[in-house]
PDBQT receptor file of N, H, CA, C and O in Angstrom, charges set to zero:
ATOM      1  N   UNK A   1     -12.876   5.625  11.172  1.00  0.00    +0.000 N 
ATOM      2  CA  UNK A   1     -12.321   6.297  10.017  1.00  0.00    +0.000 C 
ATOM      3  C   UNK A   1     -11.354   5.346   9.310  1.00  0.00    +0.000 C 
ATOM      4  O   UNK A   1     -10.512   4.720   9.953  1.00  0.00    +0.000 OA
ATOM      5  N   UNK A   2     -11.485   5.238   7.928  1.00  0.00    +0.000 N 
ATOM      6  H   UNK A   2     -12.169   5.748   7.406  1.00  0.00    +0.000 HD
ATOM      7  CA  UNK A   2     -10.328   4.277   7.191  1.00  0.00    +0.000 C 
ATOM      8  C   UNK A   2      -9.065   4.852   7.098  1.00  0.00    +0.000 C 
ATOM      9  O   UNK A   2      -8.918   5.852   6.395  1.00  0.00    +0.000 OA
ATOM     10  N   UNK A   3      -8.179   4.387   7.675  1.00  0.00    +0.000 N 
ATOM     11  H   UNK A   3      -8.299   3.575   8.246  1.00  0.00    +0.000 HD
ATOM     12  CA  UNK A   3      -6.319   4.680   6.750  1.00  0.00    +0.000 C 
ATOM     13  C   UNK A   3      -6.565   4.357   5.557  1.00  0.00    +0.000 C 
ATOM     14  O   UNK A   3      -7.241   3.473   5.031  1.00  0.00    +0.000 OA
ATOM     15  N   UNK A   4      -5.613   5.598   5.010  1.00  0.00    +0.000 N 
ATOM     16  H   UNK A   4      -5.063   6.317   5.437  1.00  0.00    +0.000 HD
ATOM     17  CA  UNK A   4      -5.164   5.480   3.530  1.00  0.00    +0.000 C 
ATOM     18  C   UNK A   4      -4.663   4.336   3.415  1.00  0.00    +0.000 C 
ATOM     19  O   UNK A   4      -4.245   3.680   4.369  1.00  0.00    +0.000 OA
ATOM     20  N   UNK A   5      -4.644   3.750   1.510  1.00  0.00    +0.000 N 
ATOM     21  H   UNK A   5      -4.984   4.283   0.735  1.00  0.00    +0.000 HD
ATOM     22  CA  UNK A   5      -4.265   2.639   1.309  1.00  0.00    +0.000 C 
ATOM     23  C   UNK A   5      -2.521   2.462   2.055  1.00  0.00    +0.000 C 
ATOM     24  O   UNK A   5      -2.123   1.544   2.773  1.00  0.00    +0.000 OA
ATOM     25  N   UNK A   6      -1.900   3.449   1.665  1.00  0.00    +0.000 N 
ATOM     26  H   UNK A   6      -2.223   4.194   1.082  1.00  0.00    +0.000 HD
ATOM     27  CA  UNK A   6      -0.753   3.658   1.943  1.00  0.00    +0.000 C 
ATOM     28  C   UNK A   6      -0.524   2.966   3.455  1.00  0.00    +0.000 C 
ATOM     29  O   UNK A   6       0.318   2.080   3.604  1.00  0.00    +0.000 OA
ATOM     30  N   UNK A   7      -1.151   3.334   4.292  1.00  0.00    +0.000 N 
ATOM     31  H   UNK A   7      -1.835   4.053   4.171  1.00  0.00    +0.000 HD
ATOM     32  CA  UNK A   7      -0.622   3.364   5.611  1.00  0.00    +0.000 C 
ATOM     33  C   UNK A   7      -1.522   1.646   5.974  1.00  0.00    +0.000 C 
ATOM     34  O   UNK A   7      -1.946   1.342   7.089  1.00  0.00    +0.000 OA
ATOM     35  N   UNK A   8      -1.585   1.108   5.216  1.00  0.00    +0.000 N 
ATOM     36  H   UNK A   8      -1.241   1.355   4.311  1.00  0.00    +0.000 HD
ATOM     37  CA  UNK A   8      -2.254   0.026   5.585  1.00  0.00    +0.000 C 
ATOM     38  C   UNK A   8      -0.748  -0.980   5.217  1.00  0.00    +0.000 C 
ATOM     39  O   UNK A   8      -0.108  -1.562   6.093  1.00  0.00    +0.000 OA
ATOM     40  N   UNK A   9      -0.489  -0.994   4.090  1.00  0.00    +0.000 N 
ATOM     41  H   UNK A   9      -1.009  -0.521   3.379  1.00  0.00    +0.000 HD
ATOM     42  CA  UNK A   9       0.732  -1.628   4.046  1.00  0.00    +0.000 C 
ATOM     43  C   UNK A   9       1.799  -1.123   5.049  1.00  0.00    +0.000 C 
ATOM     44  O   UNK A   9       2.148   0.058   5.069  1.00  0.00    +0.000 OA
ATOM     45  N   UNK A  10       2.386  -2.222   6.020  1.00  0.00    +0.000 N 
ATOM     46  H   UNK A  10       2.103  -3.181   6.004  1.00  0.00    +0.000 HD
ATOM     47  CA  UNK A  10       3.419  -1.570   6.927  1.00  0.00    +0.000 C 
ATOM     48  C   UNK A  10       4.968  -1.724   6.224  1.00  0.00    +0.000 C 
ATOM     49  O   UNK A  10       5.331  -2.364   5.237  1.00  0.00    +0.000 OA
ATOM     50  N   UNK A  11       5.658  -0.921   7.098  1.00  0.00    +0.000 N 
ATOM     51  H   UNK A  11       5.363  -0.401   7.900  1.00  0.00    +0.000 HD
ATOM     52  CA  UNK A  11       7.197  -1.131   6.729  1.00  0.00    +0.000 C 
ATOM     53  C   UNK A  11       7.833  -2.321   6.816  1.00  0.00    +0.000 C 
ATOM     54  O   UNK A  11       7.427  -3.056   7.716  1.00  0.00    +0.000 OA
ATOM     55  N   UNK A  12       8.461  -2.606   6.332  1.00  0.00    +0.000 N 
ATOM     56  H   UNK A  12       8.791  -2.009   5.601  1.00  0.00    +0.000 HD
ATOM     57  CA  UNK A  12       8.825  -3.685   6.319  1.00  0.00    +0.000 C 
ATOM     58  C   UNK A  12      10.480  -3.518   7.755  1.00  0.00    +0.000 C 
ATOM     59  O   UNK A  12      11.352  -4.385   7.812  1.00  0.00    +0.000 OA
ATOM     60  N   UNK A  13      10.475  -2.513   8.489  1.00  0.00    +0.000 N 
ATOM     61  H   UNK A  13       9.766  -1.809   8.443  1.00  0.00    +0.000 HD
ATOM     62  CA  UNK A  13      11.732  -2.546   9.539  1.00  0.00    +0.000 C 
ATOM     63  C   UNK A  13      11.262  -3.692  10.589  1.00  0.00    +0.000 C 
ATOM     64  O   UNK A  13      10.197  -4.078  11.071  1.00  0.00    +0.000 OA
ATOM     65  N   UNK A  14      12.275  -3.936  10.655  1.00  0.00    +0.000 N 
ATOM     66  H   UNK A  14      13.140  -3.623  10.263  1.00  0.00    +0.000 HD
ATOM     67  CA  UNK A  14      12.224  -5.011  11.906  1.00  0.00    +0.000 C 
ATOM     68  C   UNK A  14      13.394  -4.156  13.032  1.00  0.00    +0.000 C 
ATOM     69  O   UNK A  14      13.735  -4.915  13.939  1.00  0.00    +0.000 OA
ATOM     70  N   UNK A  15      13.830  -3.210  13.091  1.00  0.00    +0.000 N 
ATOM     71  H   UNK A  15      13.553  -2.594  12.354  1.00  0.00    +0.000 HD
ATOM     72  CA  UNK A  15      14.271  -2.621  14.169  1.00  0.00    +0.000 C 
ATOM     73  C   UNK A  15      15.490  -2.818  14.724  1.00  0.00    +0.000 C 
ATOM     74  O   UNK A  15      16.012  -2.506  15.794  1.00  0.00    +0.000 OA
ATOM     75  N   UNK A  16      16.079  -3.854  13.014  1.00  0.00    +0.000 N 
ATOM     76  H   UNK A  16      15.654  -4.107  12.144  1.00  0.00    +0.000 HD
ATOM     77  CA  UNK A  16      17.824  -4.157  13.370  1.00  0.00    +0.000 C 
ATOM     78  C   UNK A  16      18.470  -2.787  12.338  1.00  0.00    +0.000 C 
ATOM     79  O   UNK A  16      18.485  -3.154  11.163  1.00  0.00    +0.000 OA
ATOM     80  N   UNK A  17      18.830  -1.785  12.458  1.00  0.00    +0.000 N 
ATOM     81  H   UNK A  17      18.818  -1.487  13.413  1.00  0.00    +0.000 HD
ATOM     82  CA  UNK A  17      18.645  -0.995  11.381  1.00  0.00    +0.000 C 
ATOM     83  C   UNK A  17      20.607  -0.713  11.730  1.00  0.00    +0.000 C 
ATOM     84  O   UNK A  17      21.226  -0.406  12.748  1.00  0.00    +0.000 OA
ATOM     85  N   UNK A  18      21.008  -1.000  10.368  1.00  0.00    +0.000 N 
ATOM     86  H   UNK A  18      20.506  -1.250   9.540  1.00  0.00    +0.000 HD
ATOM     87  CA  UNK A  18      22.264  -1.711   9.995  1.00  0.00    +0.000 C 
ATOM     88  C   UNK A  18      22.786  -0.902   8.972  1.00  0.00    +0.000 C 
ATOM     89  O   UNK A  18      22.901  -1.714   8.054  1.00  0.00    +0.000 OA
ATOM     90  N   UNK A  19      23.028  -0.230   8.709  1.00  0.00    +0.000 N 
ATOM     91  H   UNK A  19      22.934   0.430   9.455  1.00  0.00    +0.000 HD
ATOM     92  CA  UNK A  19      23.702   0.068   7.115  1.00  0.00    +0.000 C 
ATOM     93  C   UNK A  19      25.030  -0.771   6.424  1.00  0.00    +0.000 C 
ATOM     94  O   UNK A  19      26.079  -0.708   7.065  1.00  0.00    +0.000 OA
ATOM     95  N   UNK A  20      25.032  -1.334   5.504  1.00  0.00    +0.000 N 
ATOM     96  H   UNK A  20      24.180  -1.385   4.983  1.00  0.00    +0.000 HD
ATOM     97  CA  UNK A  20      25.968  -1.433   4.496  1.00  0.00    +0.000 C 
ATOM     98  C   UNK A  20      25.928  -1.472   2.866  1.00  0.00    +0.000 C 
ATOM     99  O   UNK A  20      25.487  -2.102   1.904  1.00  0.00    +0.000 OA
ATOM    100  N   UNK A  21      26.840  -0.154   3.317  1.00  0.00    +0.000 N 
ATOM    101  H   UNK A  21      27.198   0.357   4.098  1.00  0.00    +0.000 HD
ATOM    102  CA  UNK A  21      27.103   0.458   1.999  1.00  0.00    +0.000 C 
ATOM    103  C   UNK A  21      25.556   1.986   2.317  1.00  0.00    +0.000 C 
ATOM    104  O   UNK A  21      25.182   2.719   3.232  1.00  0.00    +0.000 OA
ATOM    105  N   UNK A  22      25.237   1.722   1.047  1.00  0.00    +0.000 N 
ATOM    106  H   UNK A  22      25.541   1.126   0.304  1.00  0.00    +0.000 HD
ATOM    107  CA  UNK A  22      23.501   2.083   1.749  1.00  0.00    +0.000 C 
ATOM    108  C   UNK A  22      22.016   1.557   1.466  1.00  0.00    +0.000 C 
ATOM    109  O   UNK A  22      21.020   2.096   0.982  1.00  0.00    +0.000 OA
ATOM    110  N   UNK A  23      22.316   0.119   2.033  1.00  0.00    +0.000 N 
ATOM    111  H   UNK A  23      23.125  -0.318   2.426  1.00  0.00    +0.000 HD
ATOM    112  CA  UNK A  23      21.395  -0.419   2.051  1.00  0.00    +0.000 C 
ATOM    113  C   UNK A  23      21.018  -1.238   3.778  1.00  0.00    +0.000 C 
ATOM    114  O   UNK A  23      21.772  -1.156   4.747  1.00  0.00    +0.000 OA
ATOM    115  N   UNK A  24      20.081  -1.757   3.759  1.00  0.00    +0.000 N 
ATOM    116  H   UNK A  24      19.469  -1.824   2.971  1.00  0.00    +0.000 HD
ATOM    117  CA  UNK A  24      19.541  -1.655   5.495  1.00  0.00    +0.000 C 
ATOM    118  C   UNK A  24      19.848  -3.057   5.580  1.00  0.00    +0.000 C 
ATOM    119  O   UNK A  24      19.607  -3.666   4.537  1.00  0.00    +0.000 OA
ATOM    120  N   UNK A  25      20.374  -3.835   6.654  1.00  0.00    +0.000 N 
ATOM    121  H   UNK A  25      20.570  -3.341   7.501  1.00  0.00    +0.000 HD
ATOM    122  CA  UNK A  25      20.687  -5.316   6.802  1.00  0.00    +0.000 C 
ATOM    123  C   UNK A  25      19.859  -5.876   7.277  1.00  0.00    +0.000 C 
ATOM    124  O   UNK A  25      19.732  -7.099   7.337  1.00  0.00    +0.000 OA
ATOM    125  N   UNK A  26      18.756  -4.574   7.936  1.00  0.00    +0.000 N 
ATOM    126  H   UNK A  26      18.860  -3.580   7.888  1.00  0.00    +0.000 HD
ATOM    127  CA  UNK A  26      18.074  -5.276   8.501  1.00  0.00    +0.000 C 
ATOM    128  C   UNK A  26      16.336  -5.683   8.026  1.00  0.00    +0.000 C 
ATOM    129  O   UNK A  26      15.569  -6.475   8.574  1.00  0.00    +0.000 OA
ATOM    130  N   UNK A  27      16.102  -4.756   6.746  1.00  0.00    +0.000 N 
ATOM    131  H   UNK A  27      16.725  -4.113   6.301  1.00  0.00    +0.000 HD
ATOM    132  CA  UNK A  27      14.743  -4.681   6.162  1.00  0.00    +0.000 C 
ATOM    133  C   UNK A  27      15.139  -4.742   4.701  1.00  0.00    +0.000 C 
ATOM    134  O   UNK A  27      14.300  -5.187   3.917  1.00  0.00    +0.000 OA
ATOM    135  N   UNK A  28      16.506  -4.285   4.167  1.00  0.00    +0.000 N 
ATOM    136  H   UNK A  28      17.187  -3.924   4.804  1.00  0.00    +0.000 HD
ATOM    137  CA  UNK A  28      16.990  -4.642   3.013  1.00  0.00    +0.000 C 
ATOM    138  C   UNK A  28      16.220  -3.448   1.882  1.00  0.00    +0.000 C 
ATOM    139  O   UNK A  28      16.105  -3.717   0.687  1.00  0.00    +0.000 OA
ATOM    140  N   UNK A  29      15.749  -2.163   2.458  1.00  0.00    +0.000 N 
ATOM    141  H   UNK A  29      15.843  -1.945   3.429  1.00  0.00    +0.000 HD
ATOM    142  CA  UNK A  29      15.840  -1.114   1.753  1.00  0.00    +0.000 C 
ATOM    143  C   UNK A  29      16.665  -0.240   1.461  1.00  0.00    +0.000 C 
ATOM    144  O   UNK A  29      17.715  -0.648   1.958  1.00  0.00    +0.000 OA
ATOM    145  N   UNK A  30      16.882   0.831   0.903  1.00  0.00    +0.000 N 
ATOM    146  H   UNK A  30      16.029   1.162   0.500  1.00  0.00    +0.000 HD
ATOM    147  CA  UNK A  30      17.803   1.207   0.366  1.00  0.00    +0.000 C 
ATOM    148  C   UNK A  30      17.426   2.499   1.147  1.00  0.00    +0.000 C 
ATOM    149  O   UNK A  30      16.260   2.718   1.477  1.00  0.00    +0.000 OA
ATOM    150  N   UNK A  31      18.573   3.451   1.467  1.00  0.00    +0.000 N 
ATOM    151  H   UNK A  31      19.520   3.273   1.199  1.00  0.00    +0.000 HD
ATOM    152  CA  UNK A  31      18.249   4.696   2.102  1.00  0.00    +0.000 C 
ATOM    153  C   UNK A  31      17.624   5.869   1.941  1.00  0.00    +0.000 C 
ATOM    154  O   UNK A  31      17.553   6.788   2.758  1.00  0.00    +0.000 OA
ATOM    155  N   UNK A  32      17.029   5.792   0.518  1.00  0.00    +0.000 N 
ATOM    156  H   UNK A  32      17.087   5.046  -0.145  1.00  0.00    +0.000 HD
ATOM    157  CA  UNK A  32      16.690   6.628  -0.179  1.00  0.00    +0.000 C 
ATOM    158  C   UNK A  32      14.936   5.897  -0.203  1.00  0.00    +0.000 C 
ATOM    159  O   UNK A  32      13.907   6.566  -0.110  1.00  0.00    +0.000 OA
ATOM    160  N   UNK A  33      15.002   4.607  -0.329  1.00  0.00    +0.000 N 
ATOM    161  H   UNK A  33      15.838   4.063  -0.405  1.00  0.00    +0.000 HD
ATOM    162  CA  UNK A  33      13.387   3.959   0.045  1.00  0.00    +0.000 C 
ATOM    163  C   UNK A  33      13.560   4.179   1.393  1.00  0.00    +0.000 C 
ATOM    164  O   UNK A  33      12.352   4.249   1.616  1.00  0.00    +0.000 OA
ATOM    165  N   UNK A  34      14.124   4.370   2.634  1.00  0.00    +0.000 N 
ATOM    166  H   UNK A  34      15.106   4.312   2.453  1.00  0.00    +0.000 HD
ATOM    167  CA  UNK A  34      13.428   4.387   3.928  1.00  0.00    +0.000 C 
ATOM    168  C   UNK A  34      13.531   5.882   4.203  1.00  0.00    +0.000 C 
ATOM    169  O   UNK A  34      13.243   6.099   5.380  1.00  0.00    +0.000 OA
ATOM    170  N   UNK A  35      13.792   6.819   3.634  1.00  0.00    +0.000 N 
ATOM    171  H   UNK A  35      14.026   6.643   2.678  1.00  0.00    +0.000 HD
ATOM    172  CA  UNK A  35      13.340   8.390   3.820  1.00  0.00    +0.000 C 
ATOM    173  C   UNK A  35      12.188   8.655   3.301  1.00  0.00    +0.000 C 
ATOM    174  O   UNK A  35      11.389   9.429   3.829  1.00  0.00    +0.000 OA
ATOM    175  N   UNK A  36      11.980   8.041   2.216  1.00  0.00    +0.000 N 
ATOM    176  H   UNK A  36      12.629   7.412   1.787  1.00  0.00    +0.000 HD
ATOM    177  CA  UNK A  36      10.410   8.067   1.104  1.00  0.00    +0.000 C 
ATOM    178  C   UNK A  36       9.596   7.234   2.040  1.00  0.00    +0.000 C 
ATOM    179  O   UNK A  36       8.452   7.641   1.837  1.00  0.00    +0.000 OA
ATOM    180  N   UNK A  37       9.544   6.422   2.830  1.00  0.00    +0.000 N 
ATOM    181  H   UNK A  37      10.473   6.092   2.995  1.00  0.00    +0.000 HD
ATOM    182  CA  UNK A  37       8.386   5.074   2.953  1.00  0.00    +0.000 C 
ATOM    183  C   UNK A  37       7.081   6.114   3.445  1.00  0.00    +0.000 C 
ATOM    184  O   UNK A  37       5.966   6.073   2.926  1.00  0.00    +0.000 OA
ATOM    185  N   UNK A  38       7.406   6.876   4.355  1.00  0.00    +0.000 N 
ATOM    186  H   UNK A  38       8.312   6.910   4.777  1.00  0.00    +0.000 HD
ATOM    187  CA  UNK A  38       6.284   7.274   5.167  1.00  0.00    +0.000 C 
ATOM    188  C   UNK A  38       5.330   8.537   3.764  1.00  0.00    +0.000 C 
ATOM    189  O   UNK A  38       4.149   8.804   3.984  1.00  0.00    +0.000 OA
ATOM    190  N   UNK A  39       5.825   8.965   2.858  1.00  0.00    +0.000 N 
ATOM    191  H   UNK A  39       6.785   8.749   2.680  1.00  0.00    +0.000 HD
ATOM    192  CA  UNK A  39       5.537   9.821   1.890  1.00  0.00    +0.000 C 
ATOM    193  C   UNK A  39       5.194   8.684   0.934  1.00  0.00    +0.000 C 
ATOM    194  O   UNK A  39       4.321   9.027   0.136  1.00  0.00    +0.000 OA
ATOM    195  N   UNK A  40       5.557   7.626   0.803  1.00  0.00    +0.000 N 
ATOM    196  H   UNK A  40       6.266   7.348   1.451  1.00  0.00    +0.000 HD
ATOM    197  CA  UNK A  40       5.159   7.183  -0.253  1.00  0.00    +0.000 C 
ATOM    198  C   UNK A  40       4.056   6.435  -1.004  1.00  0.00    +0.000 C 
ATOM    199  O   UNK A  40       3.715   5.589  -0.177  1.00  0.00    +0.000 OA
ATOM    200  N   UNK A  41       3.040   6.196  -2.471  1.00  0.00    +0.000 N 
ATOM    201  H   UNK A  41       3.317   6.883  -3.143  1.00  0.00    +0.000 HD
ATOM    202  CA  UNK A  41       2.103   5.734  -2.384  1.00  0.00    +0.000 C 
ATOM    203  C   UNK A  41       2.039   4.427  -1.788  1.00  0.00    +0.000 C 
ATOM    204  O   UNK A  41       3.071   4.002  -1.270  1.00  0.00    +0.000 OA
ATOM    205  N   UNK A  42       0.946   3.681  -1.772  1.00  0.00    +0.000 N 
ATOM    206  H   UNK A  42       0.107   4.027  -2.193  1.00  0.00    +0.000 HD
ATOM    207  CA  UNK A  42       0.408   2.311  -1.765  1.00  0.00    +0.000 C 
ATOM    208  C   UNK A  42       1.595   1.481  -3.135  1.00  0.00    +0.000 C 
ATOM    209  O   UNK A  42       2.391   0.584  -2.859  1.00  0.00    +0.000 OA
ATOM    210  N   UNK A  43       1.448   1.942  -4.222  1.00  0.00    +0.000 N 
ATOM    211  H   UNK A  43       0.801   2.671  -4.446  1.00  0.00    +0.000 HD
ATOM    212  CA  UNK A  43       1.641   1.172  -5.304  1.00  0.00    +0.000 C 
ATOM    213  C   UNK A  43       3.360   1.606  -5.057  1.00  0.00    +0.000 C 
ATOM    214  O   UNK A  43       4.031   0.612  -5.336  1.00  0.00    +0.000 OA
ATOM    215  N   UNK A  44       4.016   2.468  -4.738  1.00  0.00    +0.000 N 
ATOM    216  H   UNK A  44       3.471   3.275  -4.511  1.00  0.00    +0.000 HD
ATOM    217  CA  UNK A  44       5.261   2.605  -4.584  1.00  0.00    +0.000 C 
ATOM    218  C   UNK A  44       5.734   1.265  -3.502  1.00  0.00    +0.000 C 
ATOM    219  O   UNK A  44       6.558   0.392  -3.773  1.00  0.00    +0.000 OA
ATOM    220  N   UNK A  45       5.168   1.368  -2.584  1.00  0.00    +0.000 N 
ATOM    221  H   UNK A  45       4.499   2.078  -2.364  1.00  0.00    +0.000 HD
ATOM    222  CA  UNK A  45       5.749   0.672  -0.898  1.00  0.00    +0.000 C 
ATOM    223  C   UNK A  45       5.752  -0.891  -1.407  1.00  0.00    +0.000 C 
ATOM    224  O   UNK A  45       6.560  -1.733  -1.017  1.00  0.00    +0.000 OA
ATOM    225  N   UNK A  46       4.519  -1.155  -2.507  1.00  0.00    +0.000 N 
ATOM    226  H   UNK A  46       3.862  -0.470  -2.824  1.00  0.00    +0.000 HD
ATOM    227  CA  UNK A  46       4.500  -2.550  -2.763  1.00  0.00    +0.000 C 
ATOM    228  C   UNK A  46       5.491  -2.778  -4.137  1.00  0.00    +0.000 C 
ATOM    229  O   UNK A  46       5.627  -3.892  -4.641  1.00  0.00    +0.000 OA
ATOM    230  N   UNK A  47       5.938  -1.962  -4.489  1.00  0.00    +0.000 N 
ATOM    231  H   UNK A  47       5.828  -1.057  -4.080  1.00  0.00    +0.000 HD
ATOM    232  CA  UNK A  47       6.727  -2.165  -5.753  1.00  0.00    +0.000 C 
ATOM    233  C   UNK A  47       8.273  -2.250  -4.512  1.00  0.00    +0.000 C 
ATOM    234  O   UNK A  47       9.096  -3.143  -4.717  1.00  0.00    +0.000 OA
ATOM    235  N   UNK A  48       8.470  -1.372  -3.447  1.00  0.00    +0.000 N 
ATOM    236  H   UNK A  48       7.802  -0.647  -3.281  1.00  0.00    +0.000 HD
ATOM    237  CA  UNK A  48       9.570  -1.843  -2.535  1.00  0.00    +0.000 C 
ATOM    238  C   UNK A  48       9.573  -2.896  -2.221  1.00  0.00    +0.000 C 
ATOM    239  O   UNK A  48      10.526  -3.619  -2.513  1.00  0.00    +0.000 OA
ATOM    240  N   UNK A  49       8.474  -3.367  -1.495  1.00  0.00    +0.000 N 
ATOM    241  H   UNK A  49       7.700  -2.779  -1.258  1.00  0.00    +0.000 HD
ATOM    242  CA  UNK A  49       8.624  -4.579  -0.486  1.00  0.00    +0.000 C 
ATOM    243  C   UNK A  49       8.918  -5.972  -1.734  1.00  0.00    +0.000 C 
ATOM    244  O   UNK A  49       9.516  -6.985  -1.372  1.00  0.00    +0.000 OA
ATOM    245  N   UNK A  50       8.306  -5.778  -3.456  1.00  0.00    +0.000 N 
ATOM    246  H   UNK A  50       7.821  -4.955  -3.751  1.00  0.00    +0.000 HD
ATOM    247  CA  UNK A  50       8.027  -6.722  -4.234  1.00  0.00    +0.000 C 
ATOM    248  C   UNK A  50       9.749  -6.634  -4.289  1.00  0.00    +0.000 C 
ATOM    249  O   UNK A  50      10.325  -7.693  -4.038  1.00  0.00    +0.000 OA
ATOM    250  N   UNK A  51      10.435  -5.669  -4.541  1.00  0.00    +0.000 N 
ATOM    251  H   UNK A  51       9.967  -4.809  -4.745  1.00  0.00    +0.000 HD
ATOM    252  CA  UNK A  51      12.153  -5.676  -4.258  1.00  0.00    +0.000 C 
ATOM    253  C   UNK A  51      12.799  -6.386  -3.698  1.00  0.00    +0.000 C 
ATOM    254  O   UNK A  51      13.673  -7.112  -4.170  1.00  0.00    +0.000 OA
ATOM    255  N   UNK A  52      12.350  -6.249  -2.212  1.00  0.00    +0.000 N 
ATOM    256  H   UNK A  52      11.640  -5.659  -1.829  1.00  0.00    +0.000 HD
ATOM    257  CA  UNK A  52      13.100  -6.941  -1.118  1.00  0.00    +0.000 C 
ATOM    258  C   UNK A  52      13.117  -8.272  -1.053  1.00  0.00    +0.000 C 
ATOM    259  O   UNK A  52      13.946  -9.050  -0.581  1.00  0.00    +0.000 OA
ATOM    260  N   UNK A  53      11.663  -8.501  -1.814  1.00  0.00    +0.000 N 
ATOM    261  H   UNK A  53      10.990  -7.869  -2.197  1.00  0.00    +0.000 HD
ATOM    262  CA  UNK A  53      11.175 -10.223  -1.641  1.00  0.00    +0.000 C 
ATOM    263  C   UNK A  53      12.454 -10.815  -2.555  1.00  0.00    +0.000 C 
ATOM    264  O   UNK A  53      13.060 -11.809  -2.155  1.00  0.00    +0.000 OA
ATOM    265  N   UNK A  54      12.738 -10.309  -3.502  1.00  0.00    +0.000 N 
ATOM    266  H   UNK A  54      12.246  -9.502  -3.827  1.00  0.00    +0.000 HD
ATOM    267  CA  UNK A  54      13.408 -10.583  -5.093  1.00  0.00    +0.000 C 
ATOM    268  C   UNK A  54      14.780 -10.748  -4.651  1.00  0.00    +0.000 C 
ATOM    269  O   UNK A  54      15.410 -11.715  -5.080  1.00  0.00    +0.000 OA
ATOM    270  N   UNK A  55      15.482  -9.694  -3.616  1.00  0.00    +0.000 N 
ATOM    271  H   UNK A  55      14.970  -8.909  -3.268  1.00  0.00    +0.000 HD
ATOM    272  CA  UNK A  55      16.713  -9.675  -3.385  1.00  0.00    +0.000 C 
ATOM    273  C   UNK A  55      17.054  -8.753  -3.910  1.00  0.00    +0.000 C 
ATOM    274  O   UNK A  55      18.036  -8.264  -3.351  1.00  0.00    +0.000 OA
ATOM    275  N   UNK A  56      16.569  -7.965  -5.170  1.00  0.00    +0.000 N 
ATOM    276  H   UNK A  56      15.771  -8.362  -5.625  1.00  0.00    +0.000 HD
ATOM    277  CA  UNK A  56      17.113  -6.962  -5.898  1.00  0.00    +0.000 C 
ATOM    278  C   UNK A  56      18.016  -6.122  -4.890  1.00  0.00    +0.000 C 
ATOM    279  O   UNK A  56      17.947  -6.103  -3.661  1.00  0.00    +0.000 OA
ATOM    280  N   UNK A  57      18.704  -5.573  -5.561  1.00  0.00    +0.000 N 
ATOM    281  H   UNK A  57      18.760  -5.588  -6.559  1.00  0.00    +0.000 HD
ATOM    282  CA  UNK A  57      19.474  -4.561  -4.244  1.00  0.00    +0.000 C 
ATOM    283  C   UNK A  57      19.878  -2.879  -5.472  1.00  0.00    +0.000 C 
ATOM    284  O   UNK A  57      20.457  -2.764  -6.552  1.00  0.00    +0.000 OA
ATOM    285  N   UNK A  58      19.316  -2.068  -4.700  1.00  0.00    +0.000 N 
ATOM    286  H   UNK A  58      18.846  -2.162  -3.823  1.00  0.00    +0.000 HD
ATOM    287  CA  UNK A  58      19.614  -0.951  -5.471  1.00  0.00    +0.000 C 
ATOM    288  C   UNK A  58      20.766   0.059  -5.202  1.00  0.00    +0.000 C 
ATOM    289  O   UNK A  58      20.935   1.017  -5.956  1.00  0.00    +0.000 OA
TER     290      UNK A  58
């Protein structure tokens, strides 16, 4: 059976899960992207991870 596109892209946690302020030290999402990740589309998760690559910080 295929996974959704969604669940093919993984999270980006690495399992140091850190807060400051509210953002993650350790995957560099924002707390409001790591309550959404598991709900969220394909085109959402890669518009996150295209974030994290950038540094952007929200």
């Amino acid at each position: 059976m295929n996974r959704p596109a969604n669940e093919s892209i993984e999270s980006p946690c690495i399992g140091v899960c850190a807060l400051d302020g509210l953002t993650c030290l350790g995957c560099g999402r924002s707390v409001d992207e790591i309550e959404a990740w598991a709900q969220a589309s394909a085109a959402e998760r890669v518009a996150i991870l295209q974030r994290i690559k950038m540094g952007v910080t929200r």
